[in-house]
C-alpha positions as CSV (number, residue, x, y, z in Angstrom):
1,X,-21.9,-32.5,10.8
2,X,-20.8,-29.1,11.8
3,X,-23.1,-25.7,11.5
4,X,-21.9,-22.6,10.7
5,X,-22.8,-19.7,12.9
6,X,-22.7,-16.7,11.1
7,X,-23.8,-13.2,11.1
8,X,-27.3,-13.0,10.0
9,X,-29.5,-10.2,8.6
10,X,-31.8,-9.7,11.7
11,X,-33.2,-6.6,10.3
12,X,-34.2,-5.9,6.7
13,X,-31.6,-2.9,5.9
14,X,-29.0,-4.9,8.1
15,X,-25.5,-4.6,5.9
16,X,-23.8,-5.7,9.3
17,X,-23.6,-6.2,12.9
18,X,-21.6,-5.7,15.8
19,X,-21.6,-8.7,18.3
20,X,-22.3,-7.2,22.1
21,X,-22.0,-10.3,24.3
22,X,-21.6,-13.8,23.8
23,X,-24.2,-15.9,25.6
24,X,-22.6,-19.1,25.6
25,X,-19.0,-20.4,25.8
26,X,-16.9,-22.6,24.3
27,X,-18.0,-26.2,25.2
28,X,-21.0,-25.0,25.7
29,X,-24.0,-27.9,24.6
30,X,-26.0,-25.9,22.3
31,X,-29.5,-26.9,21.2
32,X,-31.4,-25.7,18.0
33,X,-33.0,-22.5,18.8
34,X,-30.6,-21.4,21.8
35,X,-29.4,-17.8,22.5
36,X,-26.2,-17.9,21.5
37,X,-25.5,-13.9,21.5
38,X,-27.1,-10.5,21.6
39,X,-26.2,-8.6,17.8
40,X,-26.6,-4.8,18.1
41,X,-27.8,-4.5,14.1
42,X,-28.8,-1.0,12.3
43,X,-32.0,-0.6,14.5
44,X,-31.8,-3.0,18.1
45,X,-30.2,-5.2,20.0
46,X,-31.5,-9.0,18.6
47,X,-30.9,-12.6,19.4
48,X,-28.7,-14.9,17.3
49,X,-30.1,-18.3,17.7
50,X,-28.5,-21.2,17.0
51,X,-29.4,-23.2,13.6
52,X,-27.7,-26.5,14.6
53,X,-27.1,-28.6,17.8
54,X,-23.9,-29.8,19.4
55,X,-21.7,-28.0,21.0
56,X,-20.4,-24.1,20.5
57,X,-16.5,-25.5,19.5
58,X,-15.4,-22.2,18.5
59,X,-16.1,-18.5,18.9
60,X,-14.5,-16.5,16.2
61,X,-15.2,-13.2,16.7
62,X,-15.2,-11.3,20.1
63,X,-17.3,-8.8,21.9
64,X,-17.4,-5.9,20.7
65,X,-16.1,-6.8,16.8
66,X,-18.6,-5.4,13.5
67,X,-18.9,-8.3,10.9
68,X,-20.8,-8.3,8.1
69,X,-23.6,-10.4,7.7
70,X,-22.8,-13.6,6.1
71,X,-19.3,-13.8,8.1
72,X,-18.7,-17.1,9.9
73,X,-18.2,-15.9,13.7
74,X,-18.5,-19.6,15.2
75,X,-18.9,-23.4,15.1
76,X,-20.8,-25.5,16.5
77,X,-20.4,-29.2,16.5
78,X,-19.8,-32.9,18.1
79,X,-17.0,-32.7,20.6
80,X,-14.5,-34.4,18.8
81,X,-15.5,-33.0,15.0
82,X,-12.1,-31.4,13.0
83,X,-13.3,-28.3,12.3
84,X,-10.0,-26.7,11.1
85,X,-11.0,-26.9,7.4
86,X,-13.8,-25.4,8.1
87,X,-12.9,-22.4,9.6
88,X,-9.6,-22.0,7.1
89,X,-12.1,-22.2,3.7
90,X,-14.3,-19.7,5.4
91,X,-11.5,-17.2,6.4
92,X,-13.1,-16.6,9.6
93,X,-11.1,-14.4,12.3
94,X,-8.8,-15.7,15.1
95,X,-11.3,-16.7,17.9
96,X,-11.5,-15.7,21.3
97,X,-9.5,-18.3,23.9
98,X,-11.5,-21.4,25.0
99,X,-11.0,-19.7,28.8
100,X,-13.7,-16.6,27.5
101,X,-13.0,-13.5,26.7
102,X,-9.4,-12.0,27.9
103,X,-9.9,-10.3,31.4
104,X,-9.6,-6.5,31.1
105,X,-6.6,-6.3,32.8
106,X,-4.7,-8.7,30.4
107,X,-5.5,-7.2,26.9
108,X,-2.6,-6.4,24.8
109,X,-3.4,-3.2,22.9
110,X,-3.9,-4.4,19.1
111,X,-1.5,-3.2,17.1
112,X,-2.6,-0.5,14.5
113,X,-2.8,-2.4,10.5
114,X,-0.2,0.1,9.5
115,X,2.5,-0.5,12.2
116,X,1.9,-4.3,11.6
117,X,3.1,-3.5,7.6
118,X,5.8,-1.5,8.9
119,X,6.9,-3.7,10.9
120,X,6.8,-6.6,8.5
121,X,8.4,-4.3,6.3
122,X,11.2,-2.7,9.0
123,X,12.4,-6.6,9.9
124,X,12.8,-6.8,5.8
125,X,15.2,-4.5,5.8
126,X,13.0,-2.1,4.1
127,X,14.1,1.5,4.0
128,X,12.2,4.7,3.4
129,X,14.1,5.9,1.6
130,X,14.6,4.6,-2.2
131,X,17.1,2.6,-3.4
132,X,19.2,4.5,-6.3
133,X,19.9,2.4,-9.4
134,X,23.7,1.2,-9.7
135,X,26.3,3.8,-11.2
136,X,28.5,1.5,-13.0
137,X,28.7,1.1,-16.7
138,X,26.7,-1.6,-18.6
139,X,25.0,-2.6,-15.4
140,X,21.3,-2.4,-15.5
141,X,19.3,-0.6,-12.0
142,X,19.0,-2.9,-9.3
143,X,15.3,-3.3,-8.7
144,X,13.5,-2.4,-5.4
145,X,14.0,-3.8,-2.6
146,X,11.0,-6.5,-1.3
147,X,10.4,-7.1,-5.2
148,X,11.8,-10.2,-7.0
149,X,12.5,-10.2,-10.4
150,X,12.6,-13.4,-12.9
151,X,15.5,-13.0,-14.9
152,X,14.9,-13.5,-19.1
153,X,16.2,-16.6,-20.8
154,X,19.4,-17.4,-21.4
155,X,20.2,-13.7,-18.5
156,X,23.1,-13.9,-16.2
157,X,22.0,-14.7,-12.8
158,X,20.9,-11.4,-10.9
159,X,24.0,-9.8,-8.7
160,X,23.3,-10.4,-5.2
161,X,23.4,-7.3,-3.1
162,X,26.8,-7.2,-1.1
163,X,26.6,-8.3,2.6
164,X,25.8,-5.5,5.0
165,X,27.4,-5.2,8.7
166,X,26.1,-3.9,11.5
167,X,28.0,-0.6,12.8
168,X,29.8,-0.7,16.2
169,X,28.0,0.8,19.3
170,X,28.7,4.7,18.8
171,X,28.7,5.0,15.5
172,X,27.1,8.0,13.7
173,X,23.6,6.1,11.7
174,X,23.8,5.6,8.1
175,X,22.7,8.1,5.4
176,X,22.2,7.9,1.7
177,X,23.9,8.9,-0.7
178,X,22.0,12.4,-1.1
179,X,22.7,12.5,2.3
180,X,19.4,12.1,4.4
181,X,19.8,9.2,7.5
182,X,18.7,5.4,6.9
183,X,15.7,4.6,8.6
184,X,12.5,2.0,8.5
185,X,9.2,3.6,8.0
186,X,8.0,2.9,11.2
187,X,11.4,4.5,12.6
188,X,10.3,7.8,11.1
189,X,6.7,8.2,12.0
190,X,7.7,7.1,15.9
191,X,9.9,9.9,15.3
192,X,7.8,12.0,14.2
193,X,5.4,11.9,17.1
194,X,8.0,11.7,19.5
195,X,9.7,14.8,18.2
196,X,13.3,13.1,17.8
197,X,16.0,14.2,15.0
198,X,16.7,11.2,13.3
199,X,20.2,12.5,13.2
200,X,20.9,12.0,17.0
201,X,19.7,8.8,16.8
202,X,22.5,6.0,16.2
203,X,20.9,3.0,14.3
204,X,21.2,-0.9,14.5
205,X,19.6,-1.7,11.8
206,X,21.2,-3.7,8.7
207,X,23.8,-1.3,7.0
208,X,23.3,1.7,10.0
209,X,19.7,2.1,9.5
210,X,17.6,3.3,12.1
211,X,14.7,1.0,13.4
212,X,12.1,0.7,15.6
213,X,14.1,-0.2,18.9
214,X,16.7,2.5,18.1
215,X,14.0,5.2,18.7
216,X,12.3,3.5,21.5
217,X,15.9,3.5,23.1
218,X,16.6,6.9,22.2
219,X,13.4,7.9,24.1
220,X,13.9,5.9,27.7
221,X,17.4,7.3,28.0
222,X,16.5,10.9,27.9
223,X,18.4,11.8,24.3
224,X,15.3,13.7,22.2
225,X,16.0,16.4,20.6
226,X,12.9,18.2,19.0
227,X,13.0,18.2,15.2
228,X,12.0,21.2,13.6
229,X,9.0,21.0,11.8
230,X,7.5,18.3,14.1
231,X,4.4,16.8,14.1
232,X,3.8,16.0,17.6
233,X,1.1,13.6,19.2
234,X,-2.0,15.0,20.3
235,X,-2.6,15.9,24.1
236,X,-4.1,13.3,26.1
237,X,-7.9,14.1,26.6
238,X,-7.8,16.8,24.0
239,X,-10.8,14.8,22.6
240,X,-12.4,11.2,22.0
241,X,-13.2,9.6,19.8
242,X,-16.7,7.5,19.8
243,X,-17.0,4.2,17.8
244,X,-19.7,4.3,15.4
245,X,-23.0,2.2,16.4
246,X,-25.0,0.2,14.0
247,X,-27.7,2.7,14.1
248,X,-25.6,6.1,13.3
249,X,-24.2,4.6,10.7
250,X,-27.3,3.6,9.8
251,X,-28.7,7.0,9.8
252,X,-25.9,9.0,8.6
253,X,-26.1,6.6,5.4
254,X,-29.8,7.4,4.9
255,X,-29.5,10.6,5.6
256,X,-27.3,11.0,2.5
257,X,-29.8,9.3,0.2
258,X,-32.1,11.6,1.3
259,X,-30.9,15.2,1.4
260,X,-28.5,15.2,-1.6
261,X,-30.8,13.3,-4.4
262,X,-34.5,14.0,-3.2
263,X,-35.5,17.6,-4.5
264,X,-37.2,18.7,-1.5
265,X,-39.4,22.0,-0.1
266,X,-40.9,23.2,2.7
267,X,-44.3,24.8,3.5
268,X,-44.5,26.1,7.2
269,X,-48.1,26.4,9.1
270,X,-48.9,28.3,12.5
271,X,-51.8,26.1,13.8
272,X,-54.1,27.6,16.9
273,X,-53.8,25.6,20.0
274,X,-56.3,26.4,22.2
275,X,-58.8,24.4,21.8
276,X,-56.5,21.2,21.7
277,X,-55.2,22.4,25.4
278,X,-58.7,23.2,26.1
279,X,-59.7,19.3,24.8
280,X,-56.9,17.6,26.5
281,X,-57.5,19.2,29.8
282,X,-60.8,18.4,29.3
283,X,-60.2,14.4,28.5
284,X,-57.8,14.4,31.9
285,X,-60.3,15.7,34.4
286,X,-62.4,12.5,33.2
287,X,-59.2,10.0,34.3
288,X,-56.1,8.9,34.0
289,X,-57.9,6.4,31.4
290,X,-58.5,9.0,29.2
291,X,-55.0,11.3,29.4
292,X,-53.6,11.7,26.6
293,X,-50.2,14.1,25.7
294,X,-50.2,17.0,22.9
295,X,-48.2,15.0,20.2
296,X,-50.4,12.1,20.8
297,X,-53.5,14.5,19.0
298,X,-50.7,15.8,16.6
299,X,-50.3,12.2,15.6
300,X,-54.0,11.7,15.3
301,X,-54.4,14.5,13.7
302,X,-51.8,13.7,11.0
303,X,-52.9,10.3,10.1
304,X,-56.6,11.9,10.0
305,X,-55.5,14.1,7.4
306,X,-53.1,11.5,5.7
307,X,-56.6,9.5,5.0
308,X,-58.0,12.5,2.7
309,X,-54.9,12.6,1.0
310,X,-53.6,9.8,-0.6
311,X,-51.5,11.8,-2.7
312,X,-49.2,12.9,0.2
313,X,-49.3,9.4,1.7
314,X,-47.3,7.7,-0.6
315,X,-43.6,6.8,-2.1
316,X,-41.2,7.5,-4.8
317,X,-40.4,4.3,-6.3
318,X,-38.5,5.4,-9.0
319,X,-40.2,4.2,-12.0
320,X,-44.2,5.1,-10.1
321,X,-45.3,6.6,-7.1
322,X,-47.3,4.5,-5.2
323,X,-49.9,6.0,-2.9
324,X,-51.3,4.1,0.8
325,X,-54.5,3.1,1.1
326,X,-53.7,2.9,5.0
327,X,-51.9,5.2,6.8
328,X,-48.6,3.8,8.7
329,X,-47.6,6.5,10.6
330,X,-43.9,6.7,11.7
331,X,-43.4,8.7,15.4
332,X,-39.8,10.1,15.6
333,X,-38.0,8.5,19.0
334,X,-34.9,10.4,20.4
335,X,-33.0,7.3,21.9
336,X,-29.2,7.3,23.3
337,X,-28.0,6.0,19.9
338,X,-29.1,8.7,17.1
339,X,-33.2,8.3,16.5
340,X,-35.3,5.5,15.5
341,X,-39.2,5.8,14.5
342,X,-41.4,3.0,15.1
343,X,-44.5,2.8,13.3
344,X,-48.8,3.1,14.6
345,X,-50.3,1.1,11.9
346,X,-53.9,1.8,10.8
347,X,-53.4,5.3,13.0
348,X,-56.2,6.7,11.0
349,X,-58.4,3.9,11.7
350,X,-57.3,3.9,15.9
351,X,-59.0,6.3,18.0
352,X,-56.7,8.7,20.6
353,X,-56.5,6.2,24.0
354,X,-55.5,3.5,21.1
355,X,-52.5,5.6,20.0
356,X,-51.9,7.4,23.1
357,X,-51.4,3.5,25.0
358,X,-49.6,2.3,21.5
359,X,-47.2,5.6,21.4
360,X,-46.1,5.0,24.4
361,X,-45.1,1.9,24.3
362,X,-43.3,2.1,21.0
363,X,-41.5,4.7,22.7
364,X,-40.6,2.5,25.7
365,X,-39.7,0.0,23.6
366,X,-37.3,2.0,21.6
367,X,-35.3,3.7,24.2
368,X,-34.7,0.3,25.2
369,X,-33.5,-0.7,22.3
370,X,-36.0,-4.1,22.2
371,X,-38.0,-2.8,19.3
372,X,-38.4,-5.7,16.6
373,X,-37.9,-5.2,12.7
374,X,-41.7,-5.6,12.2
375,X,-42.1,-2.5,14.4
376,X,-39.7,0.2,12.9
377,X,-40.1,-1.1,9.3
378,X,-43.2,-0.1,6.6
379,X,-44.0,3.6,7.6
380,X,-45.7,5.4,4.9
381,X,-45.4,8.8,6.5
382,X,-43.3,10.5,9.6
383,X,-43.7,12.9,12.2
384,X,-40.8,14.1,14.1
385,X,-41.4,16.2,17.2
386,X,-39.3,18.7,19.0
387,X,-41.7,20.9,20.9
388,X,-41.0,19.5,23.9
389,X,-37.2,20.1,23.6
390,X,-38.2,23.9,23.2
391,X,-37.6,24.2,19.7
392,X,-39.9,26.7,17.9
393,X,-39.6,25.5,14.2
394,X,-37.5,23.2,12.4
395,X,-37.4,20.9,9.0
396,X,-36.7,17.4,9.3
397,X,-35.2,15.4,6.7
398,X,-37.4,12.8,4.6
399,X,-36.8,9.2,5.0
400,X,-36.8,7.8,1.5
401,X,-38.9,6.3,0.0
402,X,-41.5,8.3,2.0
403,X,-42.6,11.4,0.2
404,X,-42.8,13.8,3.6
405,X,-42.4,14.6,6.9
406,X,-44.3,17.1,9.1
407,X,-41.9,18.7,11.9
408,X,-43.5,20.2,14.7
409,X,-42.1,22.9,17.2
410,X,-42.7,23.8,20.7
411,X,-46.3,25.2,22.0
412,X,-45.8,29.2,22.4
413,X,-48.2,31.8,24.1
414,X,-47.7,34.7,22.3
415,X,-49.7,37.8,21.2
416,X,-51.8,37.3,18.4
417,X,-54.4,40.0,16.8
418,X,-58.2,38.1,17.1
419,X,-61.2,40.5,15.7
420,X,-59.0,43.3,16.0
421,X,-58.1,42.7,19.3
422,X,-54.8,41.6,20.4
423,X,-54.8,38.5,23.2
424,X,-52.9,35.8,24.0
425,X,-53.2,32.8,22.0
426,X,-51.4,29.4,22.0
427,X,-49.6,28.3,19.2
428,X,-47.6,25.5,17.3
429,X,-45.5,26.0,14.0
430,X,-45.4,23.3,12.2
431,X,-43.0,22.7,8.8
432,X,-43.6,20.0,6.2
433,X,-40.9,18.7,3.9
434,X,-42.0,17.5,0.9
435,X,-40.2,15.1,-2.0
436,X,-41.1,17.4,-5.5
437,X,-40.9,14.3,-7.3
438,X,-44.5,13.1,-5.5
439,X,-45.8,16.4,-3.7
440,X,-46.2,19.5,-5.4
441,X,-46.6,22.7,-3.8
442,X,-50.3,22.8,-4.0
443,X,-51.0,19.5,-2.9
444,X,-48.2,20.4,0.1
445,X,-50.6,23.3,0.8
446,X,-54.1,21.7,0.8
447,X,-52.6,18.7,2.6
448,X,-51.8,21.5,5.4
449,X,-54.9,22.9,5.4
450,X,-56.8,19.9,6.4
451,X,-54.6,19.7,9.3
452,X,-54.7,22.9,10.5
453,X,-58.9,22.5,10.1
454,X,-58.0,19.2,12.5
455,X,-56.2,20.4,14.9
456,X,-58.3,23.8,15.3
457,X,-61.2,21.9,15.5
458,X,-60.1,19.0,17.6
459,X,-63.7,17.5,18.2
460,X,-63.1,16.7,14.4
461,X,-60.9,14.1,15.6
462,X,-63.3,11.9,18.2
463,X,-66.2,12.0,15.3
């Protein structure tokens, strides 16, 4: 019996997914638990493994095509299986030739949905402009063109429209009665772009009418004349335009849930620094064991604090807040794509190499897009960190249902005034965001405080 392939939800927030590459043809002997493709979902690049065995018969979507999960995008099945109902009930998409994908040099560009209607439209004998009702007496309007109309019991048989000729080679195009010239839809926008004046233009079309071949003929022997308005095609490389991935749509659609609805504040902190450079130089000199980079104490730091306040770490669940007994700490990653943040689990409970060493390879991970669902997913607070792209300050946006978000800026030396002394100091500004629903501004504030104890007193956090 045949097995659907289709595309499945490989992450939890998944809506849909955009195949990358085929990993096995057509005719391909598939067994249960094969590769069959690589999915680019909201998140990462995952495997779609194969749920039958048999062979891959068809391939119905190709590289490169979104589908949303639950579409059918292949078969697999025995070798001489009729599939054909199979993939009719389930409406799946043409599929890509047995041969493999078409070579880059053969593609036919596809054809935009709204030339294909005016197309279907223009070889109707469709016109753009609107058939006027009939002038003589007692006869009722003719109705529109493409429409049929039952006629009433007992009704004289509708008048058929009279046969139209096509005009001799030469002849001037047909207008309406108001006067304006017979074309298709399509016929107008090409001319439109291609800045012709429909009037120069002799149609072919039924009755005189202008079509799409009159225009393209117009146009190879040299006869445009610009119209006036015209609304002319844009200038190659003017601009480009960049397919949506998984991911920024991904982002751009929690984004939205989060800075519209969310009533949200922010408190901003300067934080001495000197002691945590004076630490981490201190924790290099003793190997490259023990090296550990300035976001890696923030992070420790953070999840330190998180610990004391449950209050912070928590989320908005609509009807309750519910508030961690374990801090899941989510580290902002800037990847090619948009951002991602994989989560340190337990970071309160991991001392600095662990989070250093696990950091890192989150971070590794997510650039290369091989981060798994288990890894990004569960955070029950976030830290987002642009320091090191010389940004001062900055407010991040909360990712629901988290209640916060602590952004941190760039280390500064800067003149600060100690014991009534000014002397150089190094500093970090740090801004949290904070959900009103769950934070209030003196829990925001005392939450702060503990971390600016933390990181001023960084010997706090190896206790």
């Amino acid at each position: 019996m045949a097995t659907k392939v289709v595309m499945e939800a490989l992450s939890p927030t998944m809506e849909e997914g955009r195949l990358v590459k085929w990993l096995k043809n057509e005719g391909d002997t598939i067994a249960k638990g094969d590769v069959l493709a690589e999915v680019e979902t909201d998140k990462a690049v995952m495997e779609l493994v194969a749920r039958g065995e048999g062979t891959l018969r068809k391939r119905l979507i190709p590289e490169g095509e979104t589908a949303p999960v639950g579409t059918l995008i292949g078969v697999i099945g025995a070798p001489d299986e009729d599939i054909a109902a199979l993939v009719a009930t389930d409406g799946a998409a043409a599929a890509v030739p047995s041969g493999g994908p078409t070579p880059a040099g053969d593609r036919v560009a596809a054809t935009p949905p709204a030339d294909v209607i005016a197309q279907t439209r223009e070889s109707a004998g469709a016109s753009s402009i609107a058939e006027r009702p009939a002038e003589s007496q007692g006869e009722a309007s003719a109705p529109a063109q493409g429409k049929v109309q039952a006629p009433s019991a007992g009704a004289a048989p509708p008048r058929q429209p009279p046969t139209l000729t096509t005009p001799p080679a030469g002849a001037p195009a047909a207008r309406e009665n108001g006067g304006r010239t017979r074309s298709s839809p399509l016929a107008r926008r090409l001319a439109s772009e291609r800045g012709l004046d429909l009037q120069s233009v002799q149609g072919s079309g039924p009755g005189g009418r202008i079509i799409r071949r009159d225009i393209e003929a117009a146009v190879q022997a040299g006869a445009a004349h610009a119209a006036a308005p015209v609304s002319r095609a844009p200038v190659e490389g003017a601009f480009r335009d960049v397919p949506l991935t998984q991911l920024r749509k991904t982002i751009a659609r929690r984004l939205s849930e989060s800075i519209g609805p969310i009533p949200t504040f922010y408190l901003t902190v300067e934080i001495a620094f000197d002691r945590v450079a004076e630490m981490r130089t201190a924790m290099a000199a003793m190997g490259d064991e023990y090296k550990v980079s300035y976001n890696d104490i923030i992070l420790k730091a953070v999840a330190t604090a998180l610990a004391q306040h449950p209050e912070v770490n928590a989320h908005w669940l609509g009807d309750r807040i519910r508030q961690f007994n374990q801090v899941n700490l989510g580290m902002a990653v800037a990847i090619e794509d948009g951002l991602i943040t994989p989560v340190i689990f337990d970071a309160d409970r991991k001392g600095l190499r662990e989070i250093a060493q696990e950091s890192r390879q989150l971070a590794k991970l997510a650039r290369e897009r091989k981060l798994t669902p288990e890894q990004y997913t569960g955070s029950t607070f976030s830290v987002s960190n642009l320091g090191m792209f010389g940004i001062d300050q900055f407010t991040a946006i909360i990712n629901p249902p988290e209640a916060g978000i602590v952004a941190v800026g760039a280390l500064e030396e800067k003149p600060v005034v100690q014991d009534g002394t000014v002397t150089v100091a190094k500093r970090v500004r740090m801004t949290m965001s904070c959900d009103h629903r769950v934070i209030d501004g003196a829990t925001g504030a005392k939450f702060l405080q503990t971390l600016r104890r933390m990181l001023e007193n960084p010997l706090m956090l190896v206790w």
